[in-house]
N, C-alpha and C positions, 0 to 999 in steps of 0.2 A: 342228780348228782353226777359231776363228770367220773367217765372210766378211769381209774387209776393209770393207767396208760399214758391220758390224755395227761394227767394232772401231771406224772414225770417231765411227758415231754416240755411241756408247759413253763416249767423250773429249771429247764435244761436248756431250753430257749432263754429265757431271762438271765442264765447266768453267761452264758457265751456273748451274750449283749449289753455287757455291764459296762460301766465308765468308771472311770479313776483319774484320782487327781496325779500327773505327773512332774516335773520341771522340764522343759527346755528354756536352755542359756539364764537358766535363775527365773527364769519366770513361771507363773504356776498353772497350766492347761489342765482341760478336762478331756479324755479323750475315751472311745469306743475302745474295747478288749474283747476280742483280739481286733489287730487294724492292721493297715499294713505302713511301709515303709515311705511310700510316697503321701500318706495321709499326714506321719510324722512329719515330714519337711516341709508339706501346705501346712499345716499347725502351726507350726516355729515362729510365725515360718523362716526358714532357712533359704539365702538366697542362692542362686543357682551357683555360684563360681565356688559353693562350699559344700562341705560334708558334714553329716550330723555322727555323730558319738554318742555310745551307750555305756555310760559309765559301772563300770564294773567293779566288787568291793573285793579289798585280798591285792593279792601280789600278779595280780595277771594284768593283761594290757586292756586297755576300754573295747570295747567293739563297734565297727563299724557297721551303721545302719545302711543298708543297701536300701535304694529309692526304685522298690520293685511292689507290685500287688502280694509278694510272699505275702503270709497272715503273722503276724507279729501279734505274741501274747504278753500283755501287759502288768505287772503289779503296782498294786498303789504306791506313789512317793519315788519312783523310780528316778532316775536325775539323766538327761540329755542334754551333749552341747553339740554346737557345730562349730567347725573351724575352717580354712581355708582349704582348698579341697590340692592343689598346688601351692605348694613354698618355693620361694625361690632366695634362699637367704643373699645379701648381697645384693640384688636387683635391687638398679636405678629406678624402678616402676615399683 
């Protein structure tokens, strides 16, 4: 029988390597928890000229996903978009 030691760690591992189902841009991915930022925009995936958004509940502004190795922890059902990552309202282009 393994050392109870072992068996925590074991649980502690599994749970730090869980997957959850998310949205980006309405659509429904599976991803690793925790992951990082640039895992998110390869997922999307999000094309480069844009930004992805973590949508946030309540009166506060969404948050921007930074496309870095940070570890980003995830909850199920969570909802991401991206959008342009430059406006240029007006622009002939």
């Amino acid at each position: 029988m393994p050392h109870s030691d072992e068996v925590l760690a074991h649980a502690e591992e599994r749970h730090h390597h869980r997957t959850v189902k998310i949205y980006i841009d309405r659509v429904e991915k599976t991803s690793p928890t925790p992951t990082t930022g640039v895992a998110l925009y390869a997922l999307g995936p999000v094309p480069d000229n844009y930004v992805l958004f973590h949508e946030v509940q309540g009166h506060r502004d969404d948050e921007l996903v930074p496309k870095t190795e940070a570890p980003i922890h995830l909850t199920e059902w969570e909802h991401f978009y991206s959008a342009q990552g430059k406006l240029n309202p007006g622009s002939a282009a």
